[in-house]
C-alpha positions in Angstrom: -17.9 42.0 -28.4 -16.7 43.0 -24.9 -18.5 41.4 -21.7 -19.6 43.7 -19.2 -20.2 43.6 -15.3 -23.7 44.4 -15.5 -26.3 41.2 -15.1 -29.8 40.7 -17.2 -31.5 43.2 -18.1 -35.3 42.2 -17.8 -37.8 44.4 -19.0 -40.8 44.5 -16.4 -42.7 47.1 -14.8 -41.9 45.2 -11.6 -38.6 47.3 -11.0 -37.3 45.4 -8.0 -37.6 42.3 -9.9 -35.3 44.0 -13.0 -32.8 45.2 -9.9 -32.5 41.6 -8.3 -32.4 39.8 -12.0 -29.6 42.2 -13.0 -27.8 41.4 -9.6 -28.0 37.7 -9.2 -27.0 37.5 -13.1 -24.2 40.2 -12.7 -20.4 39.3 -12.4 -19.8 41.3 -9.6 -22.4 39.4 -7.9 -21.0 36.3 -8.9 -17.3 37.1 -7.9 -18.4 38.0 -4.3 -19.6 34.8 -4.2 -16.4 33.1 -5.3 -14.7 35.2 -2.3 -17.3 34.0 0.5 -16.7 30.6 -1.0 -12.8 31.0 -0.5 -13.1 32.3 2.9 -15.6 29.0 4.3 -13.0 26.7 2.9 -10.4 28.4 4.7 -12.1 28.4 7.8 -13.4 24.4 6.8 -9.7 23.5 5.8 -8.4 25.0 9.5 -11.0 24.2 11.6 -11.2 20.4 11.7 -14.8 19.1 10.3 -17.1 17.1 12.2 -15.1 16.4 15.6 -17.2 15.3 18.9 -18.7 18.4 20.1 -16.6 18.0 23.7 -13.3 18.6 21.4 -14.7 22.1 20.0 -15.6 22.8 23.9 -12.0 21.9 25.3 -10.4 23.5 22.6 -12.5 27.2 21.8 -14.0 27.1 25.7 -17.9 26.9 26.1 -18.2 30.8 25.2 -16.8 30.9 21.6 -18.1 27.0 21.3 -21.4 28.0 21.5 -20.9 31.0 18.7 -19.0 29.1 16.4 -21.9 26.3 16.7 -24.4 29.4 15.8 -22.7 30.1 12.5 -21.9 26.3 11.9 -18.1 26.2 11.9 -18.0 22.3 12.9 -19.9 21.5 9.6 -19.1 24.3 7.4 -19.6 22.4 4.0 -22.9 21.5 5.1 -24.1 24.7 6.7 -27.2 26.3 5.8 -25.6 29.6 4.3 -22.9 27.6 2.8 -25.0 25.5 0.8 -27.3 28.9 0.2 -24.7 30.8 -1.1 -23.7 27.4 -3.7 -27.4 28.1 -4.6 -26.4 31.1 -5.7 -23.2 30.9 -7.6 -24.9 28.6 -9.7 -28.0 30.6 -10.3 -25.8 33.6 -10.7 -23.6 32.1 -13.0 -25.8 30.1 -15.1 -27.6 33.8 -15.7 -24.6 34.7 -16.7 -23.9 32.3 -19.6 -27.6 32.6 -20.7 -26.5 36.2 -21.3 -23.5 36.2 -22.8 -23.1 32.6 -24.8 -25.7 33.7 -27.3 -23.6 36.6 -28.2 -20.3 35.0 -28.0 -21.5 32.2 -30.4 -23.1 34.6 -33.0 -19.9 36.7 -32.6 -17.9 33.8 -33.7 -19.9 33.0 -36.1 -20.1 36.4 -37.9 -17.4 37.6 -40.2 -18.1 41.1 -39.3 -18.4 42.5 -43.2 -20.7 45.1 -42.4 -17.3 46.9 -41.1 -16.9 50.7 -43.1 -14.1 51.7 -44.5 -13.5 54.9 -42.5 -13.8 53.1 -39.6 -10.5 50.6 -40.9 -8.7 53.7 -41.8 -9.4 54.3 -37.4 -7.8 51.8 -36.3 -4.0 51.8 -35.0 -3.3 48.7 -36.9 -3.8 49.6 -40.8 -1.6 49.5 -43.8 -2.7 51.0 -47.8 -0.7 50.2 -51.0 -1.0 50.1 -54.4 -1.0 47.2 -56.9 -0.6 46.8 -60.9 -2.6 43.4 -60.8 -6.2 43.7 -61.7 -8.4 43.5 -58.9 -9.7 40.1 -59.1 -6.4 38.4 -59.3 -5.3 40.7 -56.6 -7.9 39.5 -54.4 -7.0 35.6 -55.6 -3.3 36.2 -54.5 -4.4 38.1 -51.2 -6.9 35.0 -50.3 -3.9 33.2 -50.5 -1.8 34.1 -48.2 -4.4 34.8 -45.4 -5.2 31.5 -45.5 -1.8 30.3 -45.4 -0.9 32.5 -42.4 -4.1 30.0 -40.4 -7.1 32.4 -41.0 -10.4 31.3 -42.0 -11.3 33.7 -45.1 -14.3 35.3 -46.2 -14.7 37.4 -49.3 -17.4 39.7 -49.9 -18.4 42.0 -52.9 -19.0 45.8 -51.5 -19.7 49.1 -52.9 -17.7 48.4 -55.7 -15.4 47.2 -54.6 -13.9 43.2 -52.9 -13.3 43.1 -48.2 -11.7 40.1 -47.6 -13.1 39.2 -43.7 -10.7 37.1 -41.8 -10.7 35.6 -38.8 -8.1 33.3 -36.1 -8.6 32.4 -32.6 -12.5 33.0 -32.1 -12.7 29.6 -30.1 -11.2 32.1 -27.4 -14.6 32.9 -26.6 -15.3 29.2 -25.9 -13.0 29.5 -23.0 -15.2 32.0 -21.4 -18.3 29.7 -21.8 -16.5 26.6 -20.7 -15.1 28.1 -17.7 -18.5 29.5 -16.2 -19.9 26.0 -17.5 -17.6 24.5 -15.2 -18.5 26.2 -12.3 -22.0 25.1 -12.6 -20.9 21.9 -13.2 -18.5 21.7 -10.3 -21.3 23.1 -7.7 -23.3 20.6 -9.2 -21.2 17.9 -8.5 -20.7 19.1 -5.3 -24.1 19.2 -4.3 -24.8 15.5 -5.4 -21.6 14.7 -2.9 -22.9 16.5 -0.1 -24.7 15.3 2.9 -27.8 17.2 1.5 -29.5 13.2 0.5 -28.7 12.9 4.5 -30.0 15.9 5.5 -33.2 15.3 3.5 -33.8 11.6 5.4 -33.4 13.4 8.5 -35.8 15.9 7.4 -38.6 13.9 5.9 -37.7 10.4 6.9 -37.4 10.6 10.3 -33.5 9.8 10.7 -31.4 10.5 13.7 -28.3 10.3 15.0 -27.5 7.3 17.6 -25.4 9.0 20.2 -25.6 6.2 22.5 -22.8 3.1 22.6 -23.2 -1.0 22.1 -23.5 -3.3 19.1 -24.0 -1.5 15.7 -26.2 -4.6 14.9 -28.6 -3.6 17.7 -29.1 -0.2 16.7 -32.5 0.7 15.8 -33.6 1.1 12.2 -34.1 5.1 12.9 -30.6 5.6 12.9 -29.5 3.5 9.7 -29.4 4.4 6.5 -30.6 1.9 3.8 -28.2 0.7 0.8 -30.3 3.2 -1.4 -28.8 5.9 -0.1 -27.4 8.1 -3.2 -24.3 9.5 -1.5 -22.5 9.8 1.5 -18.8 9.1 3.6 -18.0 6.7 6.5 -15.6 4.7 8.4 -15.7 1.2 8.8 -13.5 -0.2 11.4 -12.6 -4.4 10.9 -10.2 -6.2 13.5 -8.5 -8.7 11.8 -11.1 -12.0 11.2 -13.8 -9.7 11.7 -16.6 -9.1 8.9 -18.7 -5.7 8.3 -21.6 -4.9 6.4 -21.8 -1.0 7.7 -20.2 2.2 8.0 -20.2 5.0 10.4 -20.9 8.1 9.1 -20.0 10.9 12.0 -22.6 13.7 13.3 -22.4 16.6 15.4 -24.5 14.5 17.8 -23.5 10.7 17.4 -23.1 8.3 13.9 -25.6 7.4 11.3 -25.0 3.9 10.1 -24.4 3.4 6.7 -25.8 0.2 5.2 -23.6 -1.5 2.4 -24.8 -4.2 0.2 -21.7 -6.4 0.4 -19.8 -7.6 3.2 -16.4 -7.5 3.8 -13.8 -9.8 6.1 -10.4 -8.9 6.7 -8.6 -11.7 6.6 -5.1 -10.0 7.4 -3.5 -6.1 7.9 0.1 -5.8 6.4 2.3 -3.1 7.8 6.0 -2.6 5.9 8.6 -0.2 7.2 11.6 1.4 6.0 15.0 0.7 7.5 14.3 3.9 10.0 11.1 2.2 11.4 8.6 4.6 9.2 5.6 2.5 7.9 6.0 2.3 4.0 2.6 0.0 3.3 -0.7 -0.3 4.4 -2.4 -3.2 2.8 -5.6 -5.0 3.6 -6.4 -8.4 2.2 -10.2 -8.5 2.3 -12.9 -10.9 1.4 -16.0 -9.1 -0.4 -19.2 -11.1 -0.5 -22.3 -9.4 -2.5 -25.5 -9.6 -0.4 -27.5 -10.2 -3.5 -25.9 -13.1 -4.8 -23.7 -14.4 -2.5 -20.6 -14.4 -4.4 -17.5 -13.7 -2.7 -13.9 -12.6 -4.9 -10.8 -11.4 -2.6 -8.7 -8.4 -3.1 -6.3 -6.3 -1.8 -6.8 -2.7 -0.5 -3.8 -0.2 -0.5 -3.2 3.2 0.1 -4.0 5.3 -3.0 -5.2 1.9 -4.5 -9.0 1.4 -3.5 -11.6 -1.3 -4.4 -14.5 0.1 -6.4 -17.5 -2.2 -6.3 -20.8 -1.5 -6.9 -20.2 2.5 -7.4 -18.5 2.4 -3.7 -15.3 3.1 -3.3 -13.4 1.6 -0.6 -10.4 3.2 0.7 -7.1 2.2 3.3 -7.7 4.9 5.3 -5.7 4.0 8.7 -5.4 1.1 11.1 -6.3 0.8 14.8 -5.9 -2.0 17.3 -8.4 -4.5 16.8 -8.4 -5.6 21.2 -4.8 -7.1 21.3 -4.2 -8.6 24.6 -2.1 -6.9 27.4 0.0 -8.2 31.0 1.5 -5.6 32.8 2.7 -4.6 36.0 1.6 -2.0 38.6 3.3 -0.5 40.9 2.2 1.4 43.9 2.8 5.1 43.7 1.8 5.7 47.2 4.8 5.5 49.5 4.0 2.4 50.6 5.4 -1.2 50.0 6.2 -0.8 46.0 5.8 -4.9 45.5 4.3 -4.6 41.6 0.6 -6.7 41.1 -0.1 -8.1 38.2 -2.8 -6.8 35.6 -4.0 -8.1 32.0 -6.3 -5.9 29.5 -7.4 -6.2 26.3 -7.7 -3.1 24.4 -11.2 -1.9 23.6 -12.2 -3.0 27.1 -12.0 -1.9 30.8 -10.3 -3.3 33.9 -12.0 -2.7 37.1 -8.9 -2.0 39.8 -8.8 -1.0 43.6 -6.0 1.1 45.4 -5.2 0.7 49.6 -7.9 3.4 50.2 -10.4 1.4 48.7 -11.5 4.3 45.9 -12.4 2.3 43.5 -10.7 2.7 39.9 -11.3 1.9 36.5 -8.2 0.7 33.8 -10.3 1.7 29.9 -7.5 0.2 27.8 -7.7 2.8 24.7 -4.7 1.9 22.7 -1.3 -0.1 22.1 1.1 0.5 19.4 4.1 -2.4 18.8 6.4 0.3 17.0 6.5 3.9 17.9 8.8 6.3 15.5 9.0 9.1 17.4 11.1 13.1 17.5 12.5 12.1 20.6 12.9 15.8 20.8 9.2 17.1 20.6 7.4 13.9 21.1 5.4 15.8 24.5 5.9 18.2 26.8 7.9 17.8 29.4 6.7 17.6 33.6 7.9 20.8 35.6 8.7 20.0 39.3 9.7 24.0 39.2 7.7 26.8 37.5 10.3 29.3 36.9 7.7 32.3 37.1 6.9 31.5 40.9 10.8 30.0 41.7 13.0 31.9 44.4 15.2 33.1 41.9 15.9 32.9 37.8 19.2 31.3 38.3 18.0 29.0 41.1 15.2 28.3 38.4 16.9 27.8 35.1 19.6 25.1 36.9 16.8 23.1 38.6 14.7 23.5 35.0 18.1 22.4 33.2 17.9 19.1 35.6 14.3 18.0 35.7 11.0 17.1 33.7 10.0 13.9 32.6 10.8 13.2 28.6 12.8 16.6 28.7 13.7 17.7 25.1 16.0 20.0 23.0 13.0 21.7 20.8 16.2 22.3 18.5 17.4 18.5 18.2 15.3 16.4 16.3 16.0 12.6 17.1 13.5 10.2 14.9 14.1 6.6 16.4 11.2 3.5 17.3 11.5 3.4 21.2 9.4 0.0 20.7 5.8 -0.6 21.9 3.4 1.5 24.3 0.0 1.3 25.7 -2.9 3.8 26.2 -5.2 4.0 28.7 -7.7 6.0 31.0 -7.9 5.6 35.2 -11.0 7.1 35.8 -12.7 6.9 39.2 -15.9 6.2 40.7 -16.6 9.9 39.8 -16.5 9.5 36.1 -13.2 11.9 36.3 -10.5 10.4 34.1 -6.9 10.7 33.3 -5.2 9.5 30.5 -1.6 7.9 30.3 1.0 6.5 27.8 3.3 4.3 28.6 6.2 2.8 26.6 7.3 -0.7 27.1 11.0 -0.4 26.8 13.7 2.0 28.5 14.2 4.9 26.0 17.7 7.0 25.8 17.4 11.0 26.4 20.0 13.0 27.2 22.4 9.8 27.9 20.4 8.3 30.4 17.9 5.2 29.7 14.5 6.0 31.6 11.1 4.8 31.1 8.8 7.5 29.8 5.0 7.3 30.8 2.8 10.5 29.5 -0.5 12.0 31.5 -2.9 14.3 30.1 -6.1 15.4 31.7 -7.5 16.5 28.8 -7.7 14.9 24.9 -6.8 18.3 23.7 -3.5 18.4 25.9 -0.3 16.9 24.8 0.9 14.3 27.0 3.5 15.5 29.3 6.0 12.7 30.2 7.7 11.5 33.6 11.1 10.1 33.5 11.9 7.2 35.4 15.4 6.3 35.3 16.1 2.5 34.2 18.0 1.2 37.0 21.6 -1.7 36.7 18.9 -4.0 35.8 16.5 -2.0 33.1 13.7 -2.3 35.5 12.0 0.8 37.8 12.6 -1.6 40.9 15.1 0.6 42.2 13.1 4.0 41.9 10.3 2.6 43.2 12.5 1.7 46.2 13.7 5.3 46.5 10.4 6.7 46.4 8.9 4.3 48.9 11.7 5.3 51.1 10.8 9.0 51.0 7.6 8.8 52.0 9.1 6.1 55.2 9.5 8.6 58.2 11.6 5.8 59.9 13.8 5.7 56.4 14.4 9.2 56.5 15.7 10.0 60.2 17.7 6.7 59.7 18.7 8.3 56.2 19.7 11.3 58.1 21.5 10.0 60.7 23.6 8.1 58.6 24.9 11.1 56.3 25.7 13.3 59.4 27.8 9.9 60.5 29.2 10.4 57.2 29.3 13.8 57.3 31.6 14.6 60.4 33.0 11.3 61.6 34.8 12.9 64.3 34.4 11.6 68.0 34.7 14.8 69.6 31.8 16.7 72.2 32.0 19.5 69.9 31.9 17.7 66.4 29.1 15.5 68.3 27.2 19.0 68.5 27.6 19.9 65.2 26.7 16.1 63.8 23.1 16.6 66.0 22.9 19.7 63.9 23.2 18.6 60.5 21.2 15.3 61.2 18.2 17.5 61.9 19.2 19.5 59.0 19.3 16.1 56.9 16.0 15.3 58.4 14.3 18.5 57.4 15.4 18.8 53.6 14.0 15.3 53.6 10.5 15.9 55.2 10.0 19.2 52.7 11.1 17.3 49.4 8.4 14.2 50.6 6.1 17.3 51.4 5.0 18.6 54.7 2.0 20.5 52.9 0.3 20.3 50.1 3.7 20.7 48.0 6.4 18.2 47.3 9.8 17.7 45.3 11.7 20.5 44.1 8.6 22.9 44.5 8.3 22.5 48.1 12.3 23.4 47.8 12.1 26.7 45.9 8.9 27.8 48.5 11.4 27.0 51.8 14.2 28.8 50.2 12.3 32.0 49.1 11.7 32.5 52.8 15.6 33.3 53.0 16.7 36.7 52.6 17.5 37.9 49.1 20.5 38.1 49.6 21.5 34.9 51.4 18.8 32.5 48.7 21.5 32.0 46.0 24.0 30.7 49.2 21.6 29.0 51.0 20.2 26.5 47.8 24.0 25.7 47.1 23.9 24.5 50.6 20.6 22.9 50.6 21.0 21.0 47.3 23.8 19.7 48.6 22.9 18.3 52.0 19.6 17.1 50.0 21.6 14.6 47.7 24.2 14.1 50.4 21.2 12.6 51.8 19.1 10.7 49.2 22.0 8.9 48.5 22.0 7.6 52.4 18.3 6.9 52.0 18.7 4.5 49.2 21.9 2.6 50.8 19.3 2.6 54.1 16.2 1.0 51.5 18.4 -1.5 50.1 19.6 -2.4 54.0 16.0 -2.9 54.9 15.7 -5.7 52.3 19.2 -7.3 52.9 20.6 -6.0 50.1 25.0 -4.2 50.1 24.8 -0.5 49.1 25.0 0.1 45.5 28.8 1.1 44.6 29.7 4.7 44.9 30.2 5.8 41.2 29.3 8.1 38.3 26.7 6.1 37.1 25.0 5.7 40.0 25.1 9.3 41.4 23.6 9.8 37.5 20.7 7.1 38.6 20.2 9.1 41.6 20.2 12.9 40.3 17.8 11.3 37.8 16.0 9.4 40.4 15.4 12.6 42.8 13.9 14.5 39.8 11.7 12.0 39.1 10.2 11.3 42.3 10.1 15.5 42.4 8.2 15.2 38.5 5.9 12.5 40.6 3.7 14.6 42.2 2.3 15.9 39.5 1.4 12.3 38.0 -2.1 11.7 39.6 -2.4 8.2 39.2 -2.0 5.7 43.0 -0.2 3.2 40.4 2.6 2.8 37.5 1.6 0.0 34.6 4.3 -1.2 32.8 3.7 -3.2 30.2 5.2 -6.9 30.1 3.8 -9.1 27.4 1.4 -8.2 24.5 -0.6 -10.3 21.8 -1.2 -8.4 18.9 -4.2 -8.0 17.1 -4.4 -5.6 14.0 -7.6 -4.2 12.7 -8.0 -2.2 9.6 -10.4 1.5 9.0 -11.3 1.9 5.7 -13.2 4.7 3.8 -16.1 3.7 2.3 -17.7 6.7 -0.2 -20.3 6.4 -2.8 -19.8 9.9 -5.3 -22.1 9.9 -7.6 -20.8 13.3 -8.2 -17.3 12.6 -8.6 -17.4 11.7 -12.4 -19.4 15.3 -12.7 -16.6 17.2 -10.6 -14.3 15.3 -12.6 -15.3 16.8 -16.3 -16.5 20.4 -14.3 -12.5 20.4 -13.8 -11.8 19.3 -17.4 -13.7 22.0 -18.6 -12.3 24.4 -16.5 -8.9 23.9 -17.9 -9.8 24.0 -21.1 -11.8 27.2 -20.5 -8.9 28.9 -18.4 -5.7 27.8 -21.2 -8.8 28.8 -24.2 -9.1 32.4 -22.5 -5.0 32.9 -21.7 -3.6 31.1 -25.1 -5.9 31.8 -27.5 -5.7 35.4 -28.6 -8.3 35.9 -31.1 -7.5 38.4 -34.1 -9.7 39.7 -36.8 -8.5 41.1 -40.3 -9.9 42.6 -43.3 -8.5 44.2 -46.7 -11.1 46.1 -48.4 -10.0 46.2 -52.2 -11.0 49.0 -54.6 -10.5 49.3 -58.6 -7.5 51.8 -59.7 -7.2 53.8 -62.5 -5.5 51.8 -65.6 -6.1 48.4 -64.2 -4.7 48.7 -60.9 -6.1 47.7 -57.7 -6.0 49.8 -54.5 -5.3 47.9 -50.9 -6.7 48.4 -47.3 -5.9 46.9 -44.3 -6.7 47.0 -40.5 -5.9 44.2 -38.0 -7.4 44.0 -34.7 -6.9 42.2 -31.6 -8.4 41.8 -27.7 -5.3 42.0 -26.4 -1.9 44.0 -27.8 0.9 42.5 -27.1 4.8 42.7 -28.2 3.3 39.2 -30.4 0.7 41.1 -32.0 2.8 43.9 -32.4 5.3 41.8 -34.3 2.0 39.5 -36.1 1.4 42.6 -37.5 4.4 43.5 -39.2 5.3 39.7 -40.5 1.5 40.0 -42.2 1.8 43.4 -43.8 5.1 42.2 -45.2 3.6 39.1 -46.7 0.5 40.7 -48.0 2.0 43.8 -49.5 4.4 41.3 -51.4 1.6 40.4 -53.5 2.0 44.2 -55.6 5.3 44.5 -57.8 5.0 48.7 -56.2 6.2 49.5 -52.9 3.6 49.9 -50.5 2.2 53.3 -49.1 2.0 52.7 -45.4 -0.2 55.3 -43.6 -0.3 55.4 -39.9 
């Protein structure tokens, strides 16, 4: 029987009707659907499902948000035409095993003995010979060894004569039939797992979205979802000693709120970790308590090991911060006196803060992490002071660019270490504009050096882009936060100034005293542009002074700038430390180090946006668990859709089927007279030599040599 593209053929004078019966049920209709399929879970694999609407805006820009929201790219597995065109494949393919299993199952049911002999002699396969045993016995002896070779053997009386109908492999037709069976069942299955039981309460029972914040418990019963609800896929999020009874299913426009019919407590969060620092084990011991009966049992939920109670399956999904509590220090990033305040947080929460202008400032404590394993050499992008496209010139450029940036890293170099805790937070202002910033606790080695790495971002689709703050001889920022203040300190500077050109040309003399009143005010001037006479600062203010130089004089000229410059931040730090009564740090490597990395920092700092630095001192933990809760009532139907499938795929590969007859006609004097066609689906080198191993064995059976005709 062969299978054909062509779809149902339905006899009706309606002829529009036969057209779109013989489309839906064709295979051609039913592989483009397959393809369409393919391409939306492409695009759903890529595209990540069911984000906040602002993260589709930041990321595609309010244009191409708005056209992929049309076509319904955010929900792609829940889209209209996605769930149309599943419609489809299952109507198309159910046509087509309506047409073709009926066929298939008589086929392998029929022995095919209405077969002719001139049409055995046709086939490429054949074989004729002559036997001395009587026809009968020849048939007995033939029956024989068919059957030993793993055919199922039919013999027939015909015109005369005996056909022995044979027949191996037909459950290769099974494979067709199970396969397209299984892609019913599998769209099936999918269906009941979709949100379509969602979508129908939204529909019909008047459910909507909460897209406003406070206590799930006080959310109004429009925006729950009772513990009848057949399917569906949430989050529940449980600090540790906290209880839940709901789950948060995520919409385009706010959360649904799952109601569960047991409780559950988590009574502790257990984090392991490899020598390297990498977690190894998620764990969460949990209390379940039924809301029917009040019983309670305990278990443990792991990753790839979930509880399954009540046809809901709760998974370890991640873990969060359940609102550990936070000190930390802030220092002024204004210029002004750098003594650090003292701030406490607790994550989850918001701090209400002040700066000297009296803007008012808000701390939104978002996150804290006691272990980060990080690539120390990708782990953000790093702060410019210099953009090399608007620098002076390349070289000029590429050697400030080789000496600045905050977190600067060798994209080559990858460097996975725990550089110990951080915290996460937002400054926004009385504006509702925020920035976000992560800080890390401890003094973290790049390049050699030990600086304190704290990350901005404007935006959550940015990467955080870090500032280095060099440790200083006692692992604190004290000493930068000195420098800094003391560039911003007019007084500081011409005193700064003043005591590199003492420095500078020590010499007595009217002429040297000219020369010294000359570089002082040039001393004075490279400080006043790196603090920033406009609205530029650092080593950008730099690069715009020098590109007023001629061409040819630039390259000369920023030798001689740079130089004077850290000839003079050097003078400005021994003048800070003066101030407060403290010697002048000792003229070494490691501290002309602190100071190269010092002046690149402050540079990096005007890019930071925030009035303050927070450095975290002292943390109490608090873990909290997110779990997965799902109820599939599809899952077991997806599950034997897939069993099926394989069956039906290895069936229509492995299973070649083969037919075989050997008609059987009386000789003269006794003899018997033997023919013999073999057919096959497929011809392959095995047939090929199937064939030969069966002629030998059958035409054994006569004491004459065979007469083979091709």
């Amino acid at each position: 029987m062969s299978v054909t593209t062509s779809g149902l053929q339905l006899h009706t004078k309606r002829r529009w009707l036969s057209d779109v019966v013989e489309l839906v049920s064709s295979m051609r209709f039913a592989i483009s659907l397959l393809t369409l399929i393919a391409v939306a879970s492409i695009i759903g694999t890529v595209l990540k499902q069911n984000e906040p609407m602002p993260n589709y805006v930041n990321q595609f820009g309010p244009f191409w948000f708005e056209v992929f929201g049309k076509l319904g790219l955010y929900a792609v597995y829940s889209a209209w035409w996605f769930l149309l065109i599943m419609a489809f494949l299952v109507l198309s393919t159910s046509l087509c095993i309506v047409r073709n299993a009926p066929k298939m199952i008589r086929d392998m049911r029929s022995w095919r003995e209405n077969v002719r002999e001139q049409s055995l002699r046709n086939f490429h396969h054949k074989a004729e010979w002559t036997s001395a045993t009587p026809l009968a016995g020849f048939a007995q002896q033939l029956v024989q060894r068919i059957a030993g070779g793993g055919y199922k053997v039919k013999v027939v009386d015909k015109d005369g004569g005996v056909l022995i109908a044979a027949k191996q492999g037909a459950a290769n037709k099974w494979g067709y039939i199970f396969a397209h069976s299984a892609i019913v069942i599998i769209c099936v299955g999918g269906l009941l797992d979709s949100d379509l039981p969602i979508r129908f309460q939204q529909w019909f029972a008047g459910k909507t979205p909460f897209g406003g914040s406070g206590v799930i418990a006080e959310i109004p019963a429009q925006h729950r979802l009772g513990i009848g609800n057949p399917t569906f896929r949430g989050n529940t999020f449980i600090p540790e000693g906290g209880t839940t009874n709901t789950a948060i299913l995520p919409q385009q426009s706010g959360i649904l709120v799952q109601e569960l019919p047991f409780s559950i407590q988590l009574k502790k969060f257990i984090v392991e970790h490899y020598s390297t620092g990498m977690p190894k084990l998620f764990a969460s011991e949990v209390v379940v308590r039924d809301a029917a009966t009040g019983k309670s049992f305990e278990a443990t939920i792991k990753v790839n090991e979930p509880l399954i109670y009540k046809g809901i399956a709760v998974y370890q999904s991640s873990f969060d911060d359940g609102g550990s509590r936070l000190n930390l220090s802030g220092y002024p990033m204004n210029g002004g006196l750098n003594q650090p305040f003292s701030l406490s947080g607790e994550v989850g929460s918001s701090t209400p803060l002040g700066n000297d202008k009296g803007a008012e400032l808000t701390v939104e404590w978002t996150g804290f992490r006691p272990f980060n394993v990080e690539n120390m050499a990708q782990s953000g992008q790093d702060v410019r002071a210099v953009d090399a496209k608007k620098s002076f010139n390349e070289k000029f450029s590429a050697g400030l660019d080789k000496q600045l940036g905050s977190a600067a890293k060798d994209p080559n170099n990858k460097d996975l270490k725990n550089v110990g805790p951080s915290v996460q937070y937002k400054l926004r202002d009385k504006n509702g504009q925020a920035r976000e910033y992560h800080n890390y606790m401890q003094p973290v080695q790049v390049d050699g050096s030990y600086v304190f790495l704290t990350g901005m971002r404007e935006t959550p689709s940015e990467p955080f882009r870090y500032l280095r703050i060099p440790a200083d001889d006692e692992d604190t920022v004290q000493e930068w936060m000195r420098i800094r203040a003391a560039v911003f300190n007019p007084a500081l500077r011409e005193e700064a100034a003043k005591r590199y050109a003492q420095h500078a040309m020590p010499d007595s003399k009217e002429n040297a005293a000219a020369l010294r009143d000359q570089l002082q005010r040039s001393a004075l001037r490279g400080l006043e542009i790196f603090a920033g006479e406009g609205k530029e600062s650092g080593f950008v203010a730099v690069s715009k002074f020098l590109e007023r130089v001629p061409e040819a004089d630039q390259e000369k000229a920023a030798e001689i700038f740079m130089k004077i410059l850290n000839g003079s931040m050097w003078e400005l730090w021994q003048a800070a430390r003066a101030k407060e009564g403290l010697k002048d740090a000792t003229a070494d490597d490691k501290h002309a180090r602190f100071l190269q990395l010092a002046t690149n920092a402050i540079s990096d700092a005007s890019f930071y946006g925030a009035p303050m630095y927070l450095q975290l001192r002292e943390f109490e933990e608090i873990k909290a668990s997110v779990l997965q809760v799902t109820r599939s009532p599809g899952k077991n139907v997806v599950y034997l859709g897939c069993l099926l499938l394989t069956i039906g795929v290895f069936s229509m590969f492995y299973i070649r089927e083969r037919r075989l007859w050997v008609w059987l006609k009386p000789e003269g004097q006794g003899g018997t007279h033997a023919l013999m066609a073999l057919s096959s689906q497929r011809k392959t080198l095995d047939f090929e030599k199937e064939f030969e191993i069966l002629k030998a064995q059958l035409t054994q059976a006569s004491p004459q040599p065979p007469k083979v005709v091709n």
